[in-house]
Predicted model as a PDB file, atoms N, CA, C, CB and O in Angstrom, pLDDT in the B-factor column:
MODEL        1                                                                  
ATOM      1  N   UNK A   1       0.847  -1.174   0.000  1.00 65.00           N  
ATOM      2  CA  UNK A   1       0.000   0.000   0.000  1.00 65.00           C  
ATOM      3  C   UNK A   1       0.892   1.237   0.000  1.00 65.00           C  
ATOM      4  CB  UNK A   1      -0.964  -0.002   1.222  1.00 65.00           C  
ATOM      5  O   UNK A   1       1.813   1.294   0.816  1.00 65.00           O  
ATOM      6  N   UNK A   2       0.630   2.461  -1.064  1.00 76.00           N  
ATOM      7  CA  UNK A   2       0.754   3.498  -1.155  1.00 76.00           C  
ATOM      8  C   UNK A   2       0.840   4.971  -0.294  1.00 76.00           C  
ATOM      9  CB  UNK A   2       0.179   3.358  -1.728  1.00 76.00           C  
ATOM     10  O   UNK A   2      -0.090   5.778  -0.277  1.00 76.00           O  
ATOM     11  N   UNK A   3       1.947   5.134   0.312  1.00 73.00           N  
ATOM     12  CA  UNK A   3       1.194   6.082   1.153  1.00 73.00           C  
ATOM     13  C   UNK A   3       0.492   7.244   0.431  1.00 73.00           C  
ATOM     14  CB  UNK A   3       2.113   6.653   2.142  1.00 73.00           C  
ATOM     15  O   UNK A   3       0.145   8.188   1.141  1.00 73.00           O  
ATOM     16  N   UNK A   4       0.286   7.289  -0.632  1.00 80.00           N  
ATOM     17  CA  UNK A   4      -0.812   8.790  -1.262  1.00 80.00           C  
ATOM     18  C   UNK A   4      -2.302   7.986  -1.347  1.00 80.00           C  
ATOM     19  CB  UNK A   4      -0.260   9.585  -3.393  1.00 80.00           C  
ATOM     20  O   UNK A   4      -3.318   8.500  -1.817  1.00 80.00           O  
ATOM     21  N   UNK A   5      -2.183   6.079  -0.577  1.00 80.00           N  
ATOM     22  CA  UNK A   5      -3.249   5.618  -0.868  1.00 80.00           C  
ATOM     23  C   UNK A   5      -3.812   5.620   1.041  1.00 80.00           C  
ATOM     24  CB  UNK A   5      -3.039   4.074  -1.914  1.00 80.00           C  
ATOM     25  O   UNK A   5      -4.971   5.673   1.451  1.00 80.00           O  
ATOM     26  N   UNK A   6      -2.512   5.542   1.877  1.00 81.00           N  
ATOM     27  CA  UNK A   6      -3.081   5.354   3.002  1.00 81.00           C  
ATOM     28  C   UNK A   6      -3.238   6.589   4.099  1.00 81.00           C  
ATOM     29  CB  UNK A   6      -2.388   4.318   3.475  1.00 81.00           C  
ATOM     30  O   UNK A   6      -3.736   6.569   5.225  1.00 81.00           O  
ATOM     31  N   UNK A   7      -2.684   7.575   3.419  1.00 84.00           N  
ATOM     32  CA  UNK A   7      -2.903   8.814   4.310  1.00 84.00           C  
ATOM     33  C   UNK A   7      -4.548   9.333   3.946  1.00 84.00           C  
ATOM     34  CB  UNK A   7      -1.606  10.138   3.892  1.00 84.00           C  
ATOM     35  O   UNK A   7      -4.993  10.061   4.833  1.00 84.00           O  
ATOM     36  N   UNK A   8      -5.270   9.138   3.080  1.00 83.00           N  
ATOM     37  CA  UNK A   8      -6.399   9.778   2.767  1.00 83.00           C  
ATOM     38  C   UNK A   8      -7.111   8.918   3.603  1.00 83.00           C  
ATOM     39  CB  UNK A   8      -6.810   9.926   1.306  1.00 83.00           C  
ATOM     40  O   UNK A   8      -8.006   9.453   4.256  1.00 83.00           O  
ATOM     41  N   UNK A   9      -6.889   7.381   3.789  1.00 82.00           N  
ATOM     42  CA  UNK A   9      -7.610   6.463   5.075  1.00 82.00           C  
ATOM     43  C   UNK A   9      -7.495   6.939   6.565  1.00 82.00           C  
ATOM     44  CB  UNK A   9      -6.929   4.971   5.139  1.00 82.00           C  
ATOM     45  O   UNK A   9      -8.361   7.126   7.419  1.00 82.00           O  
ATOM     46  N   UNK A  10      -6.332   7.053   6.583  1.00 82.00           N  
ATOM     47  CA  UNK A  10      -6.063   7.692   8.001  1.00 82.00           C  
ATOM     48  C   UNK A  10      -6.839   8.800   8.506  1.00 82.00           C  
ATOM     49  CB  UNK A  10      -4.762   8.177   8.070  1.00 82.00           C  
ATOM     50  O   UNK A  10      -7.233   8.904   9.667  1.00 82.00           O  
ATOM     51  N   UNK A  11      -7.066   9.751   7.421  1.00 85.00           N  
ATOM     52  CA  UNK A  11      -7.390  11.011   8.119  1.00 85.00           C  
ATOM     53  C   UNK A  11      -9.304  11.184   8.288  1.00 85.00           C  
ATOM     54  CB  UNK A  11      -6.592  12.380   7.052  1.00 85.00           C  
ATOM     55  O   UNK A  11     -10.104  11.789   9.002  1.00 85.00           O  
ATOM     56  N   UNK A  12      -9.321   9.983   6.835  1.00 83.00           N  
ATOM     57  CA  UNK A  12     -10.907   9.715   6.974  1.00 83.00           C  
ATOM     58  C   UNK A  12     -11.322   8.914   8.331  1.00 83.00           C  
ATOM     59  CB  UNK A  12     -11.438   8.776   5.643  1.00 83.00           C  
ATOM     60  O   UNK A  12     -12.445   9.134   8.785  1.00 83.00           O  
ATOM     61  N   UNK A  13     -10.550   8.086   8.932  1.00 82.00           N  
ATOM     62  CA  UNK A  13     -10.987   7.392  10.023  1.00 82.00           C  
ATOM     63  C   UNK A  13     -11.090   8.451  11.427  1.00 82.00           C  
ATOM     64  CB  UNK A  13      -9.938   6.133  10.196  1.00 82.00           C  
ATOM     65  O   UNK A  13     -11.955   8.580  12.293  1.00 82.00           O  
ATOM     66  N   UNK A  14      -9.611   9.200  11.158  1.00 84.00           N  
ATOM     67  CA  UNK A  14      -9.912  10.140  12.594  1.00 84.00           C  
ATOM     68  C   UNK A  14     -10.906  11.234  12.424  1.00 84.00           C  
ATOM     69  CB  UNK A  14      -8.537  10.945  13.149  1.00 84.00           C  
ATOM     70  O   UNK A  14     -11.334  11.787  13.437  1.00 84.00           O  
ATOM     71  N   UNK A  15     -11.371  11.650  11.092  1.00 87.00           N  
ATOM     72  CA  UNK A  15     -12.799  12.685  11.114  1.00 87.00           C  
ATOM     73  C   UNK A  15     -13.898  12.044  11.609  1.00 87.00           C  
ATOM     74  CB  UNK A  15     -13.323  13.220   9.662  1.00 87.00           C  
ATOM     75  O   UNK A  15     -14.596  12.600  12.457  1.00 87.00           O  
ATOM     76  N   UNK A  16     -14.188  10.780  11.134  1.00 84.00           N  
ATOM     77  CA  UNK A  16     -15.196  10.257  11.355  1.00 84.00           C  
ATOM     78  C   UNK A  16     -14.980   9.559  12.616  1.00 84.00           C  
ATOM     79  CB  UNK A  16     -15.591   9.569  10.324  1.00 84.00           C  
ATOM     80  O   UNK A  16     -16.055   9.060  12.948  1.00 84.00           O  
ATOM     81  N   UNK A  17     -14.113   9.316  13.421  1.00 85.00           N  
ATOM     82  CA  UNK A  17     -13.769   9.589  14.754  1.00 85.00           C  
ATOM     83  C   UNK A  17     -14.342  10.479  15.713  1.00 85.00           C  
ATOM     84  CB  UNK A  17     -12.724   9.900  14.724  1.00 85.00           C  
ATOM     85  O   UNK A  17     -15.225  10.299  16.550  1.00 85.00           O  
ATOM     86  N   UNK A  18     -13.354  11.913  15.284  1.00 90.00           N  
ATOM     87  CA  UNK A  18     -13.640  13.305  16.123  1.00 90.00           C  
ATOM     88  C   UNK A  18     -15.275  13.329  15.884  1.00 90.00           C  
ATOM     89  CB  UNK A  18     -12.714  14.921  15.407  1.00 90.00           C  
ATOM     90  O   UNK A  18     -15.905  13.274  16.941  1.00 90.00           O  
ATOM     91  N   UNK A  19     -16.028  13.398  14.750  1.00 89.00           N  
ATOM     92  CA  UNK A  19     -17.726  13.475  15.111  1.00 89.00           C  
ATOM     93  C   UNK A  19     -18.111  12.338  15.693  1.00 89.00           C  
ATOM     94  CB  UNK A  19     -18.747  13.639  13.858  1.00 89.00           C  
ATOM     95  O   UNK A  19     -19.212  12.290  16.241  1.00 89.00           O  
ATOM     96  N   UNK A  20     -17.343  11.339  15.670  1.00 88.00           N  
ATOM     97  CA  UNK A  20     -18.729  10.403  17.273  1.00 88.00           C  
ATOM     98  C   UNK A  20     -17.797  11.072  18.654  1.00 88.00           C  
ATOM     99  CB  UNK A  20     -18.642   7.524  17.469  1.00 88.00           C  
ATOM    100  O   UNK A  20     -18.416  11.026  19.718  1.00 88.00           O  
ATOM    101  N   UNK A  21     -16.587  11.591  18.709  1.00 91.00           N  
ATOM    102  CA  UNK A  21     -16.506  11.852  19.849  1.00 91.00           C  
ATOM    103  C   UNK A  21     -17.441  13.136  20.125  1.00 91.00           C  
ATOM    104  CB  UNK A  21     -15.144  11.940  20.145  1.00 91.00           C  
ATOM    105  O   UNK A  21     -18.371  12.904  20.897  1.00 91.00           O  
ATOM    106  N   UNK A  22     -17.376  14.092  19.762  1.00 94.00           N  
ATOM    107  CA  UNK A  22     -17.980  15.380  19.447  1.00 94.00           C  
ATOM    108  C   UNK A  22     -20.019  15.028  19.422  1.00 94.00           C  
ATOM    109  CB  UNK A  22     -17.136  15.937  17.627  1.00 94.00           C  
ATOM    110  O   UNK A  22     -20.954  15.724  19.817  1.00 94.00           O  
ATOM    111  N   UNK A  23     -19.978  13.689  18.784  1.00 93.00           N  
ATOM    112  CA  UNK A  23     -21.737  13.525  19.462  1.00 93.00           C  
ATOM    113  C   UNK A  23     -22.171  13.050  20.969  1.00 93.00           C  
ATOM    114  CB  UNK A  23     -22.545  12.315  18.587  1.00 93.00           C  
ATOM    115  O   UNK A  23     -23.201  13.367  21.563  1.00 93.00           O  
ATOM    116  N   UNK A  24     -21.054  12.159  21.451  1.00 92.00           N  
ATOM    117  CA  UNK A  24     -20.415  11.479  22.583  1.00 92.00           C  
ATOM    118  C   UNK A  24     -21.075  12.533  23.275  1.00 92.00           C  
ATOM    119  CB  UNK A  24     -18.727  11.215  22.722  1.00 92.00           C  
ATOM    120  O   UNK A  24     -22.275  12.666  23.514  1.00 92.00           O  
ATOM    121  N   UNK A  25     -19.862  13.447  23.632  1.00 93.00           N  
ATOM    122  CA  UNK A  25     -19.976  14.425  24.123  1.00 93.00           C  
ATOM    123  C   UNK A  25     -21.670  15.500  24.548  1.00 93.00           C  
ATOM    124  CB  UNK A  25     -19.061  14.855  23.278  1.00 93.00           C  
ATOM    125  O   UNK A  25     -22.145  16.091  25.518  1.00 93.00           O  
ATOM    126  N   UNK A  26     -22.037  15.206  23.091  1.00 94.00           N  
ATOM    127  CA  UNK A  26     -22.795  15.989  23.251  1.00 94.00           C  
ATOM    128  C   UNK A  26     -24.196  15.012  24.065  1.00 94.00           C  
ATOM    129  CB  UNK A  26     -22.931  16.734  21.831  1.00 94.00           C  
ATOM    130  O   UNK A  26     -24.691  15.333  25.146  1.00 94.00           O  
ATOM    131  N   UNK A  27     -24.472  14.233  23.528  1.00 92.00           N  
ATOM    132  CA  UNK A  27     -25.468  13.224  23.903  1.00 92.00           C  
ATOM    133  C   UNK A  27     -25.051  13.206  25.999  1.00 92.00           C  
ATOM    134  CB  UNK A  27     -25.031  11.353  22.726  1.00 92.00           C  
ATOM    135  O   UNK A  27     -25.898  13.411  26.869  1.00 92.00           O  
ATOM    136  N   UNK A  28     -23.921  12.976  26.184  1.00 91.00           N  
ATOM    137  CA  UNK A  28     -23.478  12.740  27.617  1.00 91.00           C  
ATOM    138  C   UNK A  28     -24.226  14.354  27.996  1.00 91.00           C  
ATOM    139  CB  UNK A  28     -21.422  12.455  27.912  1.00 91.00           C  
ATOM    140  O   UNK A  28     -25.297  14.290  28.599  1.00 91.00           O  
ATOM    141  N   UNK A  29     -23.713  15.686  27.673  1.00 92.00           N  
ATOM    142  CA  UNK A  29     -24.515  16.276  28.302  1.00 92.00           C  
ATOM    143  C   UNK A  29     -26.256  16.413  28.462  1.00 92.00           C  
ATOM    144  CB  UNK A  29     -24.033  17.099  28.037  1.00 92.00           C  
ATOM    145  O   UNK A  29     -26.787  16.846  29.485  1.00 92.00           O  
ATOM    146  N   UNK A  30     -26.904  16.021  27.415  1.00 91.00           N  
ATOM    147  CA  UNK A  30     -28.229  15.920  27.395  1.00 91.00           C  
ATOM    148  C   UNK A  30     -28.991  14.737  28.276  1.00 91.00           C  
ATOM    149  CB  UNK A  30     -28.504  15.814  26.037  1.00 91.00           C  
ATOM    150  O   UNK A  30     -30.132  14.900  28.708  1.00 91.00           O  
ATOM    151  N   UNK A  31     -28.189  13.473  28.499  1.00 88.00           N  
ATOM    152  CA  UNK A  31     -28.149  12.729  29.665  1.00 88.00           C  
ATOM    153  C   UNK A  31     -27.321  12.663  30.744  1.00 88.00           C  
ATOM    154  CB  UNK A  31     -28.150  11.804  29.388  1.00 88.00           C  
ATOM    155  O   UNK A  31     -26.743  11.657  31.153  1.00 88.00           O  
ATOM    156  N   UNK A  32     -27.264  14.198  31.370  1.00 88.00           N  
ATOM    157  CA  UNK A  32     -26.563  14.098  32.736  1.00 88.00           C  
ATOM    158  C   UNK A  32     -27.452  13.355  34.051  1.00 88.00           C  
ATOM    159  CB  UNK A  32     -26.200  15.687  33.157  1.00 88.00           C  
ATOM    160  O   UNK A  32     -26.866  12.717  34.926  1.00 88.00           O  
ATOM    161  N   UNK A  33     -28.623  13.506  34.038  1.00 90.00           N  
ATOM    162  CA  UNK A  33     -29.634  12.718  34.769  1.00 90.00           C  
ATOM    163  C   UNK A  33     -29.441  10.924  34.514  1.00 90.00           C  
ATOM    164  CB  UNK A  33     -31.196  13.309  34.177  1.00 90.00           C  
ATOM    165  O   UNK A  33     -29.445  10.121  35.447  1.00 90.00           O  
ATOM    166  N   UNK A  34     -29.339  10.685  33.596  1.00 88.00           N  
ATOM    167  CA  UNK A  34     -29.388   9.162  33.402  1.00 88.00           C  
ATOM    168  C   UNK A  34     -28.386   8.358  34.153  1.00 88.00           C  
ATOM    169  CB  UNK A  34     -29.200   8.823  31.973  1.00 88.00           C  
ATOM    170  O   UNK A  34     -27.549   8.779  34.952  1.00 88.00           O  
ATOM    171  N   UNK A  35     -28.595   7.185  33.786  1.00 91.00           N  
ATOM    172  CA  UNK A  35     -27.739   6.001  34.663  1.00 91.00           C  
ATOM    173  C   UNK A  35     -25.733   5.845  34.062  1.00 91.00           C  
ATOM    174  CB  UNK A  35     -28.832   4.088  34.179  1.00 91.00           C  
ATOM    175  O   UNK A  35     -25.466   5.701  32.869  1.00 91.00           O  
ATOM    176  N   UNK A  36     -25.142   5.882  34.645  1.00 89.00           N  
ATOM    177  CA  UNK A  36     -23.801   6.316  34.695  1.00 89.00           C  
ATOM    178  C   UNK A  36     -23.319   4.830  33.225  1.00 89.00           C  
ATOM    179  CB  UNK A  36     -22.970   6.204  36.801  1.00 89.00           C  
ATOM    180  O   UNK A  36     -22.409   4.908  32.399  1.00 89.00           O  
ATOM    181  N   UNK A  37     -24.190   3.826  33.388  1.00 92.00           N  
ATOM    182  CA  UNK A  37     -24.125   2.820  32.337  1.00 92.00           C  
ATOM    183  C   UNK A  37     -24.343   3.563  30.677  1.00 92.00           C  
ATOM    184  CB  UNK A  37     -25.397   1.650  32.737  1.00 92.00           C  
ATOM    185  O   UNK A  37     -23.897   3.228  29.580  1.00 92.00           O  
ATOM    186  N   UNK A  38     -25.112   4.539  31.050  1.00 90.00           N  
ATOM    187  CA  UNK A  38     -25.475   4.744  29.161  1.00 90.00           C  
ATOM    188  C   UNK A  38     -24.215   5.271  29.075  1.00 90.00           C  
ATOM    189  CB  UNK A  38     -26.932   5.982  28.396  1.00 90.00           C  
ATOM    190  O   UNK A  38     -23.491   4.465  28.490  1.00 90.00           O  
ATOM    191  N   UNK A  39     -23.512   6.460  29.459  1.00 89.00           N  
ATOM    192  CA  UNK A  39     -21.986   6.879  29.330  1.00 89.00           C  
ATOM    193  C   UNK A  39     -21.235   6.151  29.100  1.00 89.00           C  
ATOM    194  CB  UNK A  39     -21.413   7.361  30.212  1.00 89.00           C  
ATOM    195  O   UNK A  39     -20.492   6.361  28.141  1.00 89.00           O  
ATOM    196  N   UNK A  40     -21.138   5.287  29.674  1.00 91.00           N  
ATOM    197  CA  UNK A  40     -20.277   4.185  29.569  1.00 91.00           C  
ATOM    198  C   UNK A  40     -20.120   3.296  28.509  1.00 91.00           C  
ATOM    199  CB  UNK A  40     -20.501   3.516  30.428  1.00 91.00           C  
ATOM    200  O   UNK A  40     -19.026   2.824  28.196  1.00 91.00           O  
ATOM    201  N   UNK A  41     -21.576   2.953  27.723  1.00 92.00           N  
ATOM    202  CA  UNK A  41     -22.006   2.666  26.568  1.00 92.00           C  
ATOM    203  C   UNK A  41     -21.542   3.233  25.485  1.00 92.00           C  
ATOM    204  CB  UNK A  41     -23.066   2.780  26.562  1.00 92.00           C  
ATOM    205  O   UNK A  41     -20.866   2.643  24.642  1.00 92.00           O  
ATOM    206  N   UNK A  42     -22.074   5.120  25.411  1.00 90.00           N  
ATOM    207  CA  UNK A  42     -21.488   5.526  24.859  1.00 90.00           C  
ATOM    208  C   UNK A  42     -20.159   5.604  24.108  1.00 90.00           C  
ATOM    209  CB  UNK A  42     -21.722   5.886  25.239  1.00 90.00           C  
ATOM    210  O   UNK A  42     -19.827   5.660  22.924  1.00 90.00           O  
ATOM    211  N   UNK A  43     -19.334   5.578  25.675  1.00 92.00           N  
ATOM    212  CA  UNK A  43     -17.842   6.007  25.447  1.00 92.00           C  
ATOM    213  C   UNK A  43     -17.679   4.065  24.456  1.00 92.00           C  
ATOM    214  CB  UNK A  43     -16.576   6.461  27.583  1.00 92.00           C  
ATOM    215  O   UNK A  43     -16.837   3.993  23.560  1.00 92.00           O  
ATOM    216  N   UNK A  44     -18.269   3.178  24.685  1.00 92.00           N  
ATOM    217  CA  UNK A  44     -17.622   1.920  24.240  1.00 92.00           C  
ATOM    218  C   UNK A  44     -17.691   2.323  23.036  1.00 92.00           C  
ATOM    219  CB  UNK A  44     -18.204   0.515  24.536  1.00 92.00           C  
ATOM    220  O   UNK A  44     -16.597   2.545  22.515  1.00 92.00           O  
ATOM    221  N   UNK A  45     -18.661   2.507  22.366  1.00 87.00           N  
ATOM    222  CA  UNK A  45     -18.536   2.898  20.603  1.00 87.00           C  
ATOM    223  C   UNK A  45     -17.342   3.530  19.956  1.00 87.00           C  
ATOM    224  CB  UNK A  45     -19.612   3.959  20.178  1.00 87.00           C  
ATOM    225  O   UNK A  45     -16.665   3.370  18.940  1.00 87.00           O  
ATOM    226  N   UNK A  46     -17.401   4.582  21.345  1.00 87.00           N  
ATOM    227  CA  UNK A  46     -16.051   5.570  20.708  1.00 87.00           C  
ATOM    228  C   UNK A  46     -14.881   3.827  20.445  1.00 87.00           C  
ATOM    229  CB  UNK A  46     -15.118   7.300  22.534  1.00 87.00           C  
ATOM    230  O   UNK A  46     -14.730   2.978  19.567  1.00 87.00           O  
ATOM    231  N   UNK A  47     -14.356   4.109  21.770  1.00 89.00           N  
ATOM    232  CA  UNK A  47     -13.404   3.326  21.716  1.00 89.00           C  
ATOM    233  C   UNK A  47     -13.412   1.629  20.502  1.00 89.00           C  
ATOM    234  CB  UNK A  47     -13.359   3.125  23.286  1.00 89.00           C  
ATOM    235  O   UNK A  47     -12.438   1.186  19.893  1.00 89.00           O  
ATOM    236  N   UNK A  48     -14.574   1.162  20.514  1.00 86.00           N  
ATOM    237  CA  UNK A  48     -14.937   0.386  19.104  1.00 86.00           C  
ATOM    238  C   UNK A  48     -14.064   0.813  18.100  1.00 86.00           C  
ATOM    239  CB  UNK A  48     -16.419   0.642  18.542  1.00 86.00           C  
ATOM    240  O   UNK A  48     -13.118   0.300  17.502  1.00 86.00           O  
ATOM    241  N   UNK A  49     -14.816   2.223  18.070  1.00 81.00           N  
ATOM    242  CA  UNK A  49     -14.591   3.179  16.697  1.00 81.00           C  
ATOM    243  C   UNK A  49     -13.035   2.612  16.416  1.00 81.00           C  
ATOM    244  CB  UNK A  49     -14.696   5.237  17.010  1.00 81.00           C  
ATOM    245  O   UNK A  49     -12.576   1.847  15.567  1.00 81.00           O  
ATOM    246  N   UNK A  50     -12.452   3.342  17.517  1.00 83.00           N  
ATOM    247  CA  UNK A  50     -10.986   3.652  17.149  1.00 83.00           C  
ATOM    248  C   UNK A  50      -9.948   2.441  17.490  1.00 83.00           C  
ATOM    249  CB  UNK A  50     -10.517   4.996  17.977  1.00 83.00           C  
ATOM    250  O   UNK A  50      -8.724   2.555  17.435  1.00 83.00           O  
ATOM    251  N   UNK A  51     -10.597   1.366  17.820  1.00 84.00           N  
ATOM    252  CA  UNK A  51      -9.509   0.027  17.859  1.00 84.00           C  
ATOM    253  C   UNK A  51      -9.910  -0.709  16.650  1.00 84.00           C  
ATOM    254  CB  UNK A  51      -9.634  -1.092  19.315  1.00 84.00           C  
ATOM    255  O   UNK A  51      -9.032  -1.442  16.193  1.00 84.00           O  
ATOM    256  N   UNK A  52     -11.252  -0.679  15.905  1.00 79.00           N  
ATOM    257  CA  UNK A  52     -11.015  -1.247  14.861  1.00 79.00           C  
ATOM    258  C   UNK A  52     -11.826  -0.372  13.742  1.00 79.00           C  
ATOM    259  CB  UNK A  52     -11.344  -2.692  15.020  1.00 79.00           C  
ATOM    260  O   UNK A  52     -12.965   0.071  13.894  1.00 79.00           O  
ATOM    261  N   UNK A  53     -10.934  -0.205  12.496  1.00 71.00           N  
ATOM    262  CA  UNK A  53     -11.013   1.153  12.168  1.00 71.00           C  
ATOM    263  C   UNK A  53     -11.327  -0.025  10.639  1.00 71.00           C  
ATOM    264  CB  UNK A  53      -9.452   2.572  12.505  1.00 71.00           C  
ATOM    265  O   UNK A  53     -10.582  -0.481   9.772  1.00 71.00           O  
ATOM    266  N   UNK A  54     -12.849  -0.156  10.940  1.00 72.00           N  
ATOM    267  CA  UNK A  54     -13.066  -0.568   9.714  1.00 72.00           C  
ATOM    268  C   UNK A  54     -14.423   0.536   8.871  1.00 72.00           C  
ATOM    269  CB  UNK A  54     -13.446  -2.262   9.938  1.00 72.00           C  
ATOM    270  O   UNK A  54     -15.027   1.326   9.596  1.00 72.00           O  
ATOM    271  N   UNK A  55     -14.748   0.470   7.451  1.00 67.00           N  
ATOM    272  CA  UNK A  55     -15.763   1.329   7.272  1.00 67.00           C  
ATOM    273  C   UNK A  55     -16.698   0.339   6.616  1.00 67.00           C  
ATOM    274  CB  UNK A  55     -15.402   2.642   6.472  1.00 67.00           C  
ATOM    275  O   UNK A  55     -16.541  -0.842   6.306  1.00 67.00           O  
ATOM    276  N   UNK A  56     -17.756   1.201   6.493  1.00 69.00           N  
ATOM    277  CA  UNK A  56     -19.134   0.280   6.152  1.00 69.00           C  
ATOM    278  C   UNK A  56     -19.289   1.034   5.374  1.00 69.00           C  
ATOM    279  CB  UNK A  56     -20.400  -0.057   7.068  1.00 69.00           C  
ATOM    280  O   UNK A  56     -19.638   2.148   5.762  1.00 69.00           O  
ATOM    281  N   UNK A  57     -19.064   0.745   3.529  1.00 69.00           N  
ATOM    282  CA  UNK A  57     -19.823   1.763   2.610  1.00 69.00           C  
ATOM    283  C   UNK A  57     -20.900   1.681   2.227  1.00 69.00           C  
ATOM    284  CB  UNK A  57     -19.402   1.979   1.620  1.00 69.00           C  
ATOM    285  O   UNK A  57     -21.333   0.687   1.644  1.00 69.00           O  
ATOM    286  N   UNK A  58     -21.749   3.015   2.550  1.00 69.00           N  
ATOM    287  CA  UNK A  58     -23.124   2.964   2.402  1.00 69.00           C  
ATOM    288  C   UNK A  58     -23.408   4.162   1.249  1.00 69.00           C  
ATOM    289  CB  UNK A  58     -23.890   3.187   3.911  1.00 69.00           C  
ATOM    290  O   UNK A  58     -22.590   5.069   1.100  1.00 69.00           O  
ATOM    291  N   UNK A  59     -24.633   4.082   0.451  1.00 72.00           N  
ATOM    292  CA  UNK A  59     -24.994   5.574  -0.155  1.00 72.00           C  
ATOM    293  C   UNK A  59     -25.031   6.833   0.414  1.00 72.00           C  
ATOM    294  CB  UNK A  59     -26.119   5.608  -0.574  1.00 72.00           C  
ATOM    295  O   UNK A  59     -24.729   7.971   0.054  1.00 72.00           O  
ATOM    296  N   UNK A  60     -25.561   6.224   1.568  1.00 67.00           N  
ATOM    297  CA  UNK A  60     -25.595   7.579   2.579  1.00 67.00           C  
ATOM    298  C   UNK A  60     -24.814   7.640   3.564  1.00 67.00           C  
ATOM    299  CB  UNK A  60     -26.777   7.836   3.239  1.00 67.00           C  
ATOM    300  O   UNK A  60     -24.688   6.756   4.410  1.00 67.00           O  
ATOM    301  N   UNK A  61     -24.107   8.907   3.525  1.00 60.00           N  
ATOM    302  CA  UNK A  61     -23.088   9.738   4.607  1.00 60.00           C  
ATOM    303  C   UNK A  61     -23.079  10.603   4.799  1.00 60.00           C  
ATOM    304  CB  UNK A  61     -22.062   9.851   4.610  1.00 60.00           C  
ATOM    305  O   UNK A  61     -23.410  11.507   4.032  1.00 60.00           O  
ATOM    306  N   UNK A  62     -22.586  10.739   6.226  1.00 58.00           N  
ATOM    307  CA  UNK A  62     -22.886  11.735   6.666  1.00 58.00           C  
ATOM    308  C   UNK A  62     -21.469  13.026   6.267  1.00 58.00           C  
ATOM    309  CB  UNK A  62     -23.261  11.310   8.181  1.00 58.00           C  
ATOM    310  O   UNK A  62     -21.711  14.227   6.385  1.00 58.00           O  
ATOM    311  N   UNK A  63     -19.988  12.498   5.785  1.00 56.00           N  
ATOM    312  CA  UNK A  63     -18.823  13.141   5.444  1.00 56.00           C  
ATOM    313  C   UNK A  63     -18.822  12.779   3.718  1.00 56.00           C  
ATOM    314  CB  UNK A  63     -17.445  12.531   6.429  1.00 56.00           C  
ATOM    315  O   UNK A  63     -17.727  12.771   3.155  1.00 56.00           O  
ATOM    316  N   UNK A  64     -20.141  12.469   2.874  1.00 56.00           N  
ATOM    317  CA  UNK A  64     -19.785  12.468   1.734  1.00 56.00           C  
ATOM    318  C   UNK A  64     -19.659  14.244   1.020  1.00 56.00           C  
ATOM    319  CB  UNK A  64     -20.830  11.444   1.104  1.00 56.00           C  
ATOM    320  O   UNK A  64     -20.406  15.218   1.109  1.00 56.00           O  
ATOM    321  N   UNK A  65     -18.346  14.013   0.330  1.00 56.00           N  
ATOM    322  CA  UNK A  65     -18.081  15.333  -0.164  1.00 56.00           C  
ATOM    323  C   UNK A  65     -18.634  15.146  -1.957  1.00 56.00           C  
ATOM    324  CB  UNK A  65     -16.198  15.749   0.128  1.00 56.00           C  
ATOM    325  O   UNK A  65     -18.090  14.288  -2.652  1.00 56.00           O  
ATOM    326  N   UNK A  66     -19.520  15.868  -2.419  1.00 54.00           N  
ATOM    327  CA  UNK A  66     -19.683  16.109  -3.760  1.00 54.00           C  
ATOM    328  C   UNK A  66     -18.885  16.213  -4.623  1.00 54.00           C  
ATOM    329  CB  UNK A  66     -20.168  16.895  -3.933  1.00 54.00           C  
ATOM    330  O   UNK A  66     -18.045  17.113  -4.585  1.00 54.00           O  
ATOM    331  N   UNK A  67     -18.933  15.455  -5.470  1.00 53.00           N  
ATOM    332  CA  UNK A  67     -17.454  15.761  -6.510  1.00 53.00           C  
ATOM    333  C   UNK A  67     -18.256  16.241  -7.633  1.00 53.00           C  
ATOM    334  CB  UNK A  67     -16.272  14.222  -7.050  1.00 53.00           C  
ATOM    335  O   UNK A  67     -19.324  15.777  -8.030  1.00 53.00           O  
ATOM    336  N   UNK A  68     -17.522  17.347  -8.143  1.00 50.00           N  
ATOM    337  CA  UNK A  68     -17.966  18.249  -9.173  1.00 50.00           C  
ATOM    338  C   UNK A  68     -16.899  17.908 -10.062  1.00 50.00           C  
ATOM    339  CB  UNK A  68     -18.124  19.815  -8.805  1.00 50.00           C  
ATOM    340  O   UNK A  68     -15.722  17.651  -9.810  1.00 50.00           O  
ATOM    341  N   UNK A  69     -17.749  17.966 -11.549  1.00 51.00           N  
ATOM    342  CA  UNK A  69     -16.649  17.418 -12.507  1.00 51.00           C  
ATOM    343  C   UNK A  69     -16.947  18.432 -13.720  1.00 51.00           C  
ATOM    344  CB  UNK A  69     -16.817  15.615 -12.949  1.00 51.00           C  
ATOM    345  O   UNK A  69     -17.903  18.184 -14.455  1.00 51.00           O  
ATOM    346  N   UNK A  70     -15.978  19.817 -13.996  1.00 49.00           N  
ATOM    347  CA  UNK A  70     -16.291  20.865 -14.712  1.00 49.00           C  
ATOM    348  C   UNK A  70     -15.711  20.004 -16.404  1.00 49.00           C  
ATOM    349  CB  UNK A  70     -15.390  22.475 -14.007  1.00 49.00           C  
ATOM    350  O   UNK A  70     -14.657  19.456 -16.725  1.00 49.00           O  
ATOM    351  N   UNK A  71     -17.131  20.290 -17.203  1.00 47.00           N  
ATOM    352  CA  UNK A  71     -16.580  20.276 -18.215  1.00 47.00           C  
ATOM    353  C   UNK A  71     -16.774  20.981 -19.088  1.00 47.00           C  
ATOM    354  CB  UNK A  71     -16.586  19.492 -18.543  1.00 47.00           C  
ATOM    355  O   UNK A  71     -17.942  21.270 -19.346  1.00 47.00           O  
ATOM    356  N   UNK A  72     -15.744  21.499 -19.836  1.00 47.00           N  
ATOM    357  CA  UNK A  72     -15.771  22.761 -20.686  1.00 47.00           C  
ATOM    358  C   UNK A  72     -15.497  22.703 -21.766  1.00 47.00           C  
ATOM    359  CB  UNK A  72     -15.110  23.661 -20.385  1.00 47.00           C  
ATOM    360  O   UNK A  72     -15.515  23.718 -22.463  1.00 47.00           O  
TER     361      UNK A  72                                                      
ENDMDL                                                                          
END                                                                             
């Protein structure tokens, strides 16, 4: 493998990383009342996320970027 093939993986895994931490986050404050288990839950996904850094390609995403293709 290429690194001009594996740096564009890398950086796609830690974006799509930083937004479940960044929902993490946010979800934990909207359940500060709840049971100390859903946090905990939470945080497991994260950590999922980032020990096995596989992707699921789907049509729909939430980091799909539009590719525009000018032709003139």
């Amino acid at each position: 493998m290429d690194w001009y093939e594996l740096l564009p993986k890398i950086l796609n895994m830690s974006l799509t990383a930083s937004i479940i931490i960044v929902t993490v986050m946010i979800l934990r404050l909207l359940l500060k009342r709840a049971p100390k288990v859903y946090s905990y839950m939470l945080w497991a996904v994260v950590l999922f996320r980032l020990l096995c850094p596989i992707t699921i390609n789907t049509p729909l995403s939430v980091l799909r970027c539009p590719t525009s293709q000018n032709q003139w």
